[in-house]
One Martini backbone bead per residue (centre of mass of N, CA, C, O) as a GRO file, in nm:
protein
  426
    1UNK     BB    1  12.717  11.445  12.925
    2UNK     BB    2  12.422  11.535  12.873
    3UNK     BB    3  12.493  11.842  12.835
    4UNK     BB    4  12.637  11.814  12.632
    5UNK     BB    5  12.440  11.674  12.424
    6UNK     BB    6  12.252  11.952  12.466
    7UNK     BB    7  12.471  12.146  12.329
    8UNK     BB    8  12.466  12.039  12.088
    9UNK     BB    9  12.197  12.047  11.970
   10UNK     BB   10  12.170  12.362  12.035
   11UNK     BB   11  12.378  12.382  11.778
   12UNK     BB   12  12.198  12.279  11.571
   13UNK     BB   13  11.838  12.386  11.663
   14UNK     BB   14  11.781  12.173  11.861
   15UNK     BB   15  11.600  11.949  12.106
   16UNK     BB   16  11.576  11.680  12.319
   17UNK     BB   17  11.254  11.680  12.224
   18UNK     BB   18  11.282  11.671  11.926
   19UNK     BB   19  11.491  11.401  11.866
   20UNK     BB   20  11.241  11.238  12.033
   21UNK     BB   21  11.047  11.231  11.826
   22UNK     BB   22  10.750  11.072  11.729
   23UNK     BB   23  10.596  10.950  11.494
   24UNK     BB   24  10.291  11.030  11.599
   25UNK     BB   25  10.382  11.345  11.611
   26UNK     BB   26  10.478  11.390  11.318
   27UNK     BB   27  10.186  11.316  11.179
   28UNK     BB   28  10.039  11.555  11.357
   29UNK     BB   29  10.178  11.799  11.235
   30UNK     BB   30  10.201  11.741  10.923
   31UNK     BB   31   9.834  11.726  10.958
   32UNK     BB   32   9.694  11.996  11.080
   33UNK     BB   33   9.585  12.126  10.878
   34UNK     BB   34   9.422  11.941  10.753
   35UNK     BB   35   9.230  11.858  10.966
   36UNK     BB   36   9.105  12.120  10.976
   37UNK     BB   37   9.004  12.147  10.724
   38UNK     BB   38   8.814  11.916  10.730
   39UNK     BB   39   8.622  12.014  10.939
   40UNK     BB   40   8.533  12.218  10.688
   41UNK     BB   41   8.324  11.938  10.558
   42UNK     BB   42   8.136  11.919  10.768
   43UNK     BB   43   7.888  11.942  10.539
   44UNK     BB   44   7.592  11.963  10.319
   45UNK     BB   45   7.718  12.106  10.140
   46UNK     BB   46   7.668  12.181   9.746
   47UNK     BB   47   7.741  12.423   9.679
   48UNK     BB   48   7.933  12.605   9.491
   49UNK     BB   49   8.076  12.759   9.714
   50UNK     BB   50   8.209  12.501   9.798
   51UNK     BB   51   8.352  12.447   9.522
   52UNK     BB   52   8.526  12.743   9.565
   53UNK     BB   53   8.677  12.646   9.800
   54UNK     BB   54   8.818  12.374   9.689
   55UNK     BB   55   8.985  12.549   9.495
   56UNK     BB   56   9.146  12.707   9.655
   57UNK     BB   57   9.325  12.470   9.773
   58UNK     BB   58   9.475  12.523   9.515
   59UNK     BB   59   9.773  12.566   9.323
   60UNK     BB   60   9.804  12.752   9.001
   61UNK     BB   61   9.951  12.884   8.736
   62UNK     BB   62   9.924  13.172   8.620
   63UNK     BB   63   9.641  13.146   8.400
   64UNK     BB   64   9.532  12.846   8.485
   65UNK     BB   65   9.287  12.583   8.334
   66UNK     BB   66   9.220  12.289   8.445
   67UNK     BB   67   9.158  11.977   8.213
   68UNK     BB   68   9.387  11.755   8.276
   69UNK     BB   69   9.385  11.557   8.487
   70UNK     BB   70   9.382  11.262   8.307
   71UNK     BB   71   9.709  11.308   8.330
   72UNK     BB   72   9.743  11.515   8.595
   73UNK     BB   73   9.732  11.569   8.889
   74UNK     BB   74   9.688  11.790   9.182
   75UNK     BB   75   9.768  11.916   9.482
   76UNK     BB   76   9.688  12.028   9.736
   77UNK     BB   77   9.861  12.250   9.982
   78UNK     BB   78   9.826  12.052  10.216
   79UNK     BB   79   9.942  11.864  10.113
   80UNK     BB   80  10.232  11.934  10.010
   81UNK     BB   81  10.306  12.025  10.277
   82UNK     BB   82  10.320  11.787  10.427
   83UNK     BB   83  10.508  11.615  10.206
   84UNK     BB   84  10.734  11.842  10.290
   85UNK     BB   85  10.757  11.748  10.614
   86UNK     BB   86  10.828  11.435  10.556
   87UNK     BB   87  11.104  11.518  10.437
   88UNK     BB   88  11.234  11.641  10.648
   89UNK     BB   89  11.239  11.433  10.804
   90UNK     BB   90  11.388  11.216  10.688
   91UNK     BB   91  11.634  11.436  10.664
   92UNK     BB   92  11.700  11.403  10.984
   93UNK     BB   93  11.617  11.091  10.979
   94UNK     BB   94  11.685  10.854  10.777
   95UNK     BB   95  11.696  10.574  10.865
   96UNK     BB   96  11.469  10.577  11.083
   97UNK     BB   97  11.237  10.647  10.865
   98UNK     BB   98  11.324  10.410  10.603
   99UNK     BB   99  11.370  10.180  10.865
  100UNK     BB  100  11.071  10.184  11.043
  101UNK     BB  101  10.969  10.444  11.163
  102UNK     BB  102  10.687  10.414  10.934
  103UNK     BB  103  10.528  10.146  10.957
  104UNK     BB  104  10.264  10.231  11.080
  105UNK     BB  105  10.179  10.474  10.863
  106UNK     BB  106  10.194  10.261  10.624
  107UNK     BB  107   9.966  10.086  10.743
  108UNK     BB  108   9.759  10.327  10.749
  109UNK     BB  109   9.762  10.366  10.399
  110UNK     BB  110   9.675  10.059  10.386
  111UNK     BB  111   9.364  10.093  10.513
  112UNK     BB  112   9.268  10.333  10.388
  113UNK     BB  113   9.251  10.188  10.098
  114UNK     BB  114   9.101   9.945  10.179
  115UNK     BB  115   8.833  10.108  10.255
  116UNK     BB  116   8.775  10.257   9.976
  117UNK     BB  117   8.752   9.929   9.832
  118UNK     BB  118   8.644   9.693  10.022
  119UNK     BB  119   8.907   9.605  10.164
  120UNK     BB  120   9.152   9.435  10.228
  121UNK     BB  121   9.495   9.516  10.357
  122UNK     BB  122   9.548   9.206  10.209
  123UNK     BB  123   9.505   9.352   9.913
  124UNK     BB  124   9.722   9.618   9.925
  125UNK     BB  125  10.022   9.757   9.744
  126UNK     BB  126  10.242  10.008   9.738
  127UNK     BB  127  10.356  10.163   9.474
  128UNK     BB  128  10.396  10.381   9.188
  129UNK     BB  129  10.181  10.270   8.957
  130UNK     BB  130  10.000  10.131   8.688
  131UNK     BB  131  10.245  10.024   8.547
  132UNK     BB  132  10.379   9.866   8.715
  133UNK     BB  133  10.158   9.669   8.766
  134UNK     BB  134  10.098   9.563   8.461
  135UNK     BB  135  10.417   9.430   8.508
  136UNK     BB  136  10.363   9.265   8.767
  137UNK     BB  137  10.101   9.089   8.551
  138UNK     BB  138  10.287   9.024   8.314
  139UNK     BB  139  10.565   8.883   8.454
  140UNK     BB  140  10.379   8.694   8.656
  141UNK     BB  141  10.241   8.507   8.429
  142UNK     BB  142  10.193   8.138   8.332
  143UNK     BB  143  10.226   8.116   8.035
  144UNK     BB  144  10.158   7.981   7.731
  145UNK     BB  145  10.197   7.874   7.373
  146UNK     BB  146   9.889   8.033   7.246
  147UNK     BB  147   9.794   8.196   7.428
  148UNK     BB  148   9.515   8.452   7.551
  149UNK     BB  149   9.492   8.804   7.528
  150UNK     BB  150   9.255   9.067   7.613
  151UNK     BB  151   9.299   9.365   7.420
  152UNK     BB  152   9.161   9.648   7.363
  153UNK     BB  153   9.185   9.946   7.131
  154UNK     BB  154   9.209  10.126   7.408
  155UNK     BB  155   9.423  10.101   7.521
  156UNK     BB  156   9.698  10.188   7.707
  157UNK     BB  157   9.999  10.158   7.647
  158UNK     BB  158  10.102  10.100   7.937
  159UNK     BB  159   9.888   9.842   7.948
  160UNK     BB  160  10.064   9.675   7.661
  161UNK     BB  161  10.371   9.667   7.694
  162UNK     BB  162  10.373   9.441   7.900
  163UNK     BB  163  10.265   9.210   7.689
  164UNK     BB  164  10.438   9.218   7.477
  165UNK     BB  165  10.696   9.164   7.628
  166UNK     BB  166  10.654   8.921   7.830
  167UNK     BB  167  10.442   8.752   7.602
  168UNK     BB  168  10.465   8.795   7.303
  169UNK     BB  169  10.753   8.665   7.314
  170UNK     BB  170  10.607   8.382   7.388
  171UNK     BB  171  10.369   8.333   7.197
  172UNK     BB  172  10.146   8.503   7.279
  173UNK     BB  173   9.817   8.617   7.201
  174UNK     BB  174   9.682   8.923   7.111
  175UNK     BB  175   9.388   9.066   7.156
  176UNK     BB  176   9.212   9.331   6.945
  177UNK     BB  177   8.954   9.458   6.981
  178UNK     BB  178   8.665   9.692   6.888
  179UNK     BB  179   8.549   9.945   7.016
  180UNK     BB  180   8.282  10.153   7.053
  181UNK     BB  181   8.230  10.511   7.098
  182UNK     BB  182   7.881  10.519   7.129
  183UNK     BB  183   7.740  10.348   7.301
  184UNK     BB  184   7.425  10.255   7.470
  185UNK     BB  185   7.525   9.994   7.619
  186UNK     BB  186   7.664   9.775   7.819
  187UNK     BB  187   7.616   9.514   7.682
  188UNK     BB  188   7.780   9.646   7.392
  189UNK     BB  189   8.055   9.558   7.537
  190UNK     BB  190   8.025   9.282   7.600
  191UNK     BB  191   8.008   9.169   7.358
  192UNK     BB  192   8.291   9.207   7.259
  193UNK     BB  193   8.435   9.000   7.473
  194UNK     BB  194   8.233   8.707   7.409
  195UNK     BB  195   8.353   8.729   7.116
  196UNK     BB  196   8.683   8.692   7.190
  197UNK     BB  197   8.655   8.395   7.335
  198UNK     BB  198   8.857   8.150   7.396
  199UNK     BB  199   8.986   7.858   7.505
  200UNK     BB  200   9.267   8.021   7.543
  201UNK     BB  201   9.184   8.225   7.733
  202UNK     BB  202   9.335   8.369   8.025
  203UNK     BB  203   9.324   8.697   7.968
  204UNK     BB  204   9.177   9.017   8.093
  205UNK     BB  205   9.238   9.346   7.982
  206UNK     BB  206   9.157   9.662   8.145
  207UNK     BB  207   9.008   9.926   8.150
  208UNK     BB  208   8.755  10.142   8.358
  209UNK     BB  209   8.862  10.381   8.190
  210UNK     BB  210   8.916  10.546   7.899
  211UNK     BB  211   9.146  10.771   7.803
  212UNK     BB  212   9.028  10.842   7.479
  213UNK     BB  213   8.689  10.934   7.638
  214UNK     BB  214   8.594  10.836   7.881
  215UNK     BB  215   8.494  10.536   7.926
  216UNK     BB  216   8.292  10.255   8.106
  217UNK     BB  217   8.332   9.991   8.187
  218UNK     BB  218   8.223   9.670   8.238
  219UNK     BB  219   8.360   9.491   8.482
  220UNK     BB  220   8.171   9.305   8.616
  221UNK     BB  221   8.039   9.162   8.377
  222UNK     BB  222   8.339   9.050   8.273
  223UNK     BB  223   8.418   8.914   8.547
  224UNK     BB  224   8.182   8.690   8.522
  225UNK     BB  225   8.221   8.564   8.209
  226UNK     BB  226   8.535   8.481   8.303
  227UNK     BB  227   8.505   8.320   8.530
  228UNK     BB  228   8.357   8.100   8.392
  229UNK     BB  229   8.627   8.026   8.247
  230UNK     BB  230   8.886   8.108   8.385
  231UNK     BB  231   8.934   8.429   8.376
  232UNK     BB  232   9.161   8.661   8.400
  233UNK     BB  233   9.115   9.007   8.554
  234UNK     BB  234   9.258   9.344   8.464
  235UNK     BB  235   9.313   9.661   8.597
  236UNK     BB  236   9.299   9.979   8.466
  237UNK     BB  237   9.234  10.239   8.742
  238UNK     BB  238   9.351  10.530   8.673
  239UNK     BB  239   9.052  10.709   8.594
  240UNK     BB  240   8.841  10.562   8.858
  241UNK     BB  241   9.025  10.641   9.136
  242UNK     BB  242   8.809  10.922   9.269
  243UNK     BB  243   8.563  10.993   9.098
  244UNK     BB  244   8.417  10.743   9.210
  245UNK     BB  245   8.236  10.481   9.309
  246UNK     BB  246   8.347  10.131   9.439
  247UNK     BB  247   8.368   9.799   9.484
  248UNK     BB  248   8.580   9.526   9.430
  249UNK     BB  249   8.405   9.298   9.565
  250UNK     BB  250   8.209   9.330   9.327
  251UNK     BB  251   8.348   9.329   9.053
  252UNK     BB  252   8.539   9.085   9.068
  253UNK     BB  253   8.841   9.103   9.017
  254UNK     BB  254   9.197   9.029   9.039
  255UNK     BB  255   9.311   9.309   8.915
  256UNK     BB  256   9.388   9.660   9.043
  257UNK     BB  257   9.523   9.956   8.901
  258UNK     BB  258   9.662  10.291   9.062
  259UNK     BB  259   9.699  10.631   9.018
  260UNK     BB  260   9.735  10.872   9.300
  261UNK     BB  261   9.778  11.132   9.084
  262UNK     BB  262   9.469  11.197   9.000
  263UNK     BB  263   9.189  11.156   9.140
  264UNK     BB  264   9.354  11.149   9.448
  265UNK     BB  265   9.558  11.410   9.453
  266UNK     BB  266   9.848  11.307   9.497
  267UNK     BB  267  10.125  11.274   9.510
  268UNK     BB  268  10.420  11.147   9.321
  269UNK     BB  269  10.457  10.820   9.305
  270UNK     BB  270  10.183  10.669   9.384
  271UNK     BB  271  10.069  10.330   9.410
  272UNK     BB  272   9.784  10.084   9.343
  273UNK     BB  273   9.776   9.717   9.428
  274UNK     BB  274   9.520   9.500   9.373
  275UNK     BB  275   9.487   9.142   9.514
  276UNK     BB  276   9.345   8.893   9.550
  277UNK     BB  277   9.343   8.630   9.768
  278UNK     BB  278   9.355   8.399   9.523
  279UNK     BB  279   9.535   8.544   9.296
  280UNK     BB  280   9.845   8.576   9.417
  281UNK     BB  281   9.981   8.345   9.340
  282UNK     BB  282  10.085   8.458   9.038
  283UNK     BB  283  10.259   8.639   9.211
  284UNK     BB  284  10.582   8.854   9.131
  285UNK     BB  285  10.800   9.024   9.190
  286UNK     BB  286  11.006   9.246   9.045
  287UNK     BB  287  11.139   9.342   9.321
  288UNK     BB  288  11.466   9.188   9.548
  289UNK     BB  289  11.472   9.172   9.871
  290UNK     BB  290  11.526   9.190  10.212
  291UNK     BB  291  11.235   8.997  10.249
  292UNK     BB  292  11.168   8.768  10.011
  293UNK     BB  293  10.975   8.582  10.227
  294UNK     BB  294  10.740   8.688  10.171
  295UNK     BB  295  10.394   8.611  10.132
  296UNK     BB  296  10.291   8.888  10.107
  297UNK     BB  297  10.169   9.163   9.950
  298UNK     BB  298  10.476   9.315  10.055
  299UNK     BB  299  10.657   9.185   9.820
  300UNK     BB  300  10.556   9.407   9.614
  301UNK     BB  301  10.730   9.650   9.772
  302UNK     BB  302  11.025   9.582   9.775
  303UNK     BB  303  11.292   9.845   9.785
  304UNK     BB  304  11.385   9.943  10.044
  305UNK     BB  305  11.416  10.195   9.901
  306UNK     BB  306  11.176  10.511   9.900
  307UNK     BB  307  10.871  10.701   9.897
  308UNK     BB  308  10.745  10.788  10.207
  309UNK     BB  309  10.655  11.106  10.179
  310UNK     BB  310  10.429  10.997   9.966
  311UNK     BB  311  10.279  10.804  10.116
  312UNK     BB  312  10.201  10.983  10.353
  313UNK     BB  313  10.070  11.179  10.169
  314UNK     BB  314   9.867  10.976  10.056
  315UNK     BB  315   9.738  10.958  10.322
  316UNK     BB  316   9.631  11.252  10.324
  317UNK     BB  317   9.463  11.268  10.064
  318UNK     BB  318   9.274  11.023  10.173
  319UNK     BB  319   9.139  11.223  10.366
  320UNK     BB  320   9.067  11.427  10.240
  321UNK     BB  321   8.867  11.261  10.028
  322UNK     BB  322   8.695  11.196  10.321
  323UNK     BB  323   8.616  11.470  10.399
  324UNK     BB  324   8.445  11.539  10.125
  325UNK     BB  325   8.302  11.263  10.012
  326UNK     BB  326   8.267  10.991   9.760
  327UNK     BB  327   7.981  11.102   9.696
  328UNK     BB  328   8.027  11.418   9.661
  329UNK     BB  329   8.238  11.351   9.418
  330UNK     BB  330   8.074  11.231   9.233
  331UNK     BB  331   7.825  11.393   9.222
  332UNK     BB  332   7.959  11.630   9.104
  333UNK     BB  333   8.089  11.515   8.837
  334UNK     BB  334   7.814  11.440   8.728
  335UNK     BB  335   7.716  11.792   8.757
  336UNK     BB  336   7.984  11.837   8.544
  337UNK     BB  337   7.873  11.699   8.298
  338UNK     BB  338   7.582  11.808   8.236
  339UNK     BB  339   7.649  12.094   8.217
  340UNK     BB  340   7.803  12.068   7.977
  341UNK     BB  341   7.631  11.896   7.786
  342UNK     BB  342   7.437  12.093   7.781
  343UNK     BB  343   7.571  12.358   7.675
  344UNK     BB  344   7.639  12.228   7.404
  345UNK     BB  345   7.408  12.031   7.246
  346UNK     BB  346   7.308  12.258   7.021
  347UNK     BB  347   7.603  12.304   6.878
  348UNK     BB  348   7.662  12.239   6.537
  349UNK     BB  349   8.018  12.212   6.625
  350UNK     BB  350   7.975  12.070   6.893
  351UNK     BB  351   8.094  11.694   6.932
  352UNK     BB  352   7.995  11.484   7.150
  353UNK     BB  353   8.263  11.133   7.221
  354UNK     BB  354   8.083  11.078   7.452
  355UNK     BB  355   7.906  10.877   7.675
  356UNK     BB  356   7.606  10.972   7.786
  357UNK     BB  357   7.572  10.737   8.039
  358UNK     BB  358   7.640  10.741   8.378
  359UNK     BB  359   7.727  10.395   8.289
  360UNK     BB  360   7.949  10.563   8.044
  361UNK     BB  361   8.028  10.838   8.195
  362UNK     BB  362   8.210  11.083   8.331
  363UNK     BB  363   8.476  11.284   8.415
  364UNK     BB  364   8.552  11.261   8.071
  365UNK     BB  365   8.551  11.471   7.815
  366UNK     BB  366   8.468  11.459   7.440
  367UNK     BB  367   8.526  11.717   7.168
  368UNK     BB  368   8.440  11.848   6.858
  369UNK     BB  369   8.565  12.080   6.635
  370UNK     BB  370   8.410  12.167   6.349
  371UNK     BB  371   8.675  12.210   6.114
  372UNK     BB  372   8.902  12.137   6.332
  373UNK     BB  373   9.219  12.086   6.461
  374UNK     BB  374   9.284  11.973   6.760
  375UNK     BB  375   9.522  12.100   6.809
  376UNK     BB  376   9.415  12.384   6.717
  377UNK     BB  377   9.274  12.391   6.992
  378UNK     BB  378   9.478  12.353   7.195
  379UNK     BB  379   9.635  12.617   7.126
  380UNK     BB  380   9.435  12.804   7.147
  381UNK     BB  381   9.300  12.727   7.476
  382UNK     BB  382   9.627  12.820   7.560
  383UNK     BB  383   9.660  13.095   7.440
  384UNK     BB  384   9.404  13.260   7.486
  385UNK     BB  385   9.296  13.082   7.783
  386UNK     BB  386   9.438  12.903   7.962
  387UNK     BB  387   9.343  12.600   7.848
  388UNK     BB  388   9.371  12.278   7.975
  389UNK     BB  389   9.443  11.981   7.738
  390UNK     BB  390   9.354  11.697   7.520
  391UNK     BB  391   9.457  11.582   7.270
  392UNK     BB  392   9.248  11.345   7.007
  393UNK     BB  393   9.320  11.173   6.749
  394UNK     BB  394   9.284  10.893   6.781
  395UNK     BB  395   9.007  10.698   6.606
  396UNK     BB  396   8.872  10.974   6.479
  397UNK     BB  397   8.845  11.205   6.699
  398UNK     BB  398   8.936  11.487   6.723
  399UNK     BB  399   8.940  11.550   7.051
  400UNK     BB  400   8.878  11.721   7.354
  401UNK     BB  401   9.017  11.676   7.648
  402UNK     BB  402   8.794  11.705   7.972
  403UNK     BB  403   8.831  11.736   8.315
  404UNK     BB  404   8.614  11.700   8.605
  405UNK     BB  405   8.749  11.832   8.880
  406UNK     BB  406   8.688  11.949   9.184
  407UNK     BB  407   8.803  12.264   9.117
  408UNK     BB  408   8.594  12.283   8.930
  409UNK     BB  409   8.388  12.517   8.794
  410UNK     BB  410   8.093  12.665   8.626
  411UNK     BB  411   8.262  12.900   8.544
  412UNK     BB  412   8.488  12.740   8.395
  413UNK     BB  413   8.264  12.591   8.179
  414UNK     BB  414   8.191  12.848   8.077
  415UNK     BB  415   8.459  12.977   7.983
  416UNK     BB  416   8.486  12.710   7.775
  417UNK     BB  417   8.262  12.729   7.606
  418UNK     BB  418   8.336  13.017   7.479
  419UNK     BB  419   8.565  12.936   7.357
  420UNK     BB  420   8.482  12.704   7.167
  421UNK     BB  421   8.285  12.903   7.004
  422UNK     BB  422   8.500  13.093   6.916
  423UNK     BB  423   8.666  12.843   6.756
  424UNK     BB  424   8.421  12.754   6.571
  425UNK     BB  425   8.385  13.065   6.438
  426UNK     BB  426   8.703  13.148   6.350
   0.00000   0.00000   0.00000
């Protein structure tokens, strides 16, 4: 019998040590080469001939130069590689797989992500995207009607229509203040929030950082001053979760989502969502199967079956980004916002609609080129330069979205710069 199962095998093209490869040799084998490029990571060094080298790691379309990460980010060459590896496993043995191979796996990708925020395990759920969140916790809130949720009017609709359909529908009245397009203090900003707060507010949605012009929201401040009323604060930080460092448990947020395939380079399709261990009692899952009986915050990931080999391309990515160094992205970031905009700084016709000061504005930045239409400078910048960007109509920004993503490098930001002026004086 034996030797039959042999033979039956070596008819598959496997053998029959290949057939009982183990989760943590299949783990090991589909990030070799990641761990290999993190070894050459370890290094000081931060010239840019290194972030020349970290640009190699992408492959985008021939003659495309991406400044739109804000919009999607790509994943390096070798995540690529590892999460179409898990695939394959997969595919290859899908129950096992599917239902428990995996599941020590999965919970070091919920470690190394609480690592990342530095929160516990258990207050980390991985879902599938930001917007998924935010309906997580706009359709789990016990609001009554009358109650009030502030929401500023740049949040992304992504983070606004969750709140509409469950909550505004039941009488939940929605507070939109007017943010500042170029605040000079953190101060100016909390201050738009204490003047919105009133005894009926229970809840404050906020970006952490807005993607129509790249501002960063000052959650610390605004999260002490809510709960000192007892107000709940939820965060989109899809634009700020791996751009810069953070600590949740300093900002002291009740609810966190964020979309793990921007800023963190991830496969498409994986989300965090962190849930203080305090605020957990509020939520609901959107979703509910066999094991409905969870306690933990992994009741809000029940999905029975789900995209597996991205959640551990998302622990490869998480990897990846851990081996570049969070403080040396972090410091690139703001060291290629600097480089823009003094670039353009004296520019007559190119004004920039981001604020200056690096505890309002990281790697996004918008710009305006007087006397053009914003359409007609991105449909420009992409036909004639191969230049990808979002272009930024609403609130009379009227400027493109420009994202400083780690493959950016400072020829990038020239061969922009001179488009830009091309483009303003054409």
């Amino acid at each position: 019998m034996a030797n039959n199962r042999r033979d039956f095998l070596r008819t598959l093209g496997i053998g029959t040590a290949a057939a009982m490869t183990s989760p943590s040799q299949i783990w090991a084998k589909s990030t070799a080469d990641l761990q290999q490029t993190i070894g050459l990571f370890k290094t000081e060094d931060t010239s840019e001939a290194f972030w020349e080298t970290i640009k190699s790691q992408f492959s985008f379309a021939e003659g495309l130069t991406y400044f739109n990460n804000g919009s999607l980010g790509a994943s390096p060459k070798i995540i690529r590689k590892a999460t179409n590896q898990f695939r394959d496993t997969l595919d290859d043995f899908p129950s096992k797989y599917m239902w428990g191979g995996w599941d020590e796996e999965k919970e070091m990708v919920r470690k190394k992500t609480a690592s990342l925020f530095s929160v516990s395990e258990e207050e980390i759920a991985l879902i599938h995207n930001t917007t998924e969140g935010m309906n997580l916790i706009a359709r789990s809130l016990d609001l009554q009607e009358g109650d009030e949720i502030i929401l500023a009017d740049h949040e992304h609709s992504s983070a606004v229509s969750p709140w509409k359909v469950w909550q505004e529908s039941k009488g939940i009245t929605l507070v939109r203040p007017t943010l500042p397009i170029l605040p000079e203090s953190v101060d100016e900003l909390v201050e738009v929030f204490k003047k919105s707060i009133t005894p009926k507010t229970k809840v404050i949605s906020i970006c952490h950082m807005i993607n129509t012009n790249g501002m960063i929201m000052p959650i610390k401040e605004i999260s002490k001053m809510a709960h000192e009323k007892g107000i709940l604060v939820a965060v989109d930080g899809a634009q700020a979760a791996g751009m810069f460092t953070f600590d949740l448990k300093d900002i002291d947020c009740d609810f966190y989502t964020v979309s793990a395939h921007k800023w963190l380079f991830s496969p498409k399709g994986v989300g965090i969502f962190y849930a203080k261990k305090e605020s957990q009692k509020h939520l609901k899952p959107l979703i509910v199967a066999r094991g409905y009986k969870d306690t933990s915050i992994r009741r809000l990931e029940n999905y029975n079956t789900r995209n597996l080999p991205e959640v551990l391309g998302f622990g490869a990515a998480l990897d990846y980004h851990d081996g570049i160094g969070a403080k040396k992205i972090e410091a690139r970031t703001y060291e290629l916002k600097a480089y823009f905009r003094n670039a353009i700084k004296e520019h007559p016709k190119l004004v920039l609609k981001t604020p200056a000061l690096d505890s309002l504005s990281a790697g996004i930045q918008i710009v305006e080129v007087l006397g053009k239409d914003v359409q007609t400078v991105k449909d420009s910048l992409f036909d004639d330069y191969g230049i990808d960007c979002r272009p930024m109509s609403s609130f009379g920004l009227n400027a493109v979205r420009l994202s400083f993503a780690i493959f950016i490098t400072k020829k990038d930001i020239d061969r922009l710069v001179m488009a830009l002026d091309t483009i303003a004086n054409s």
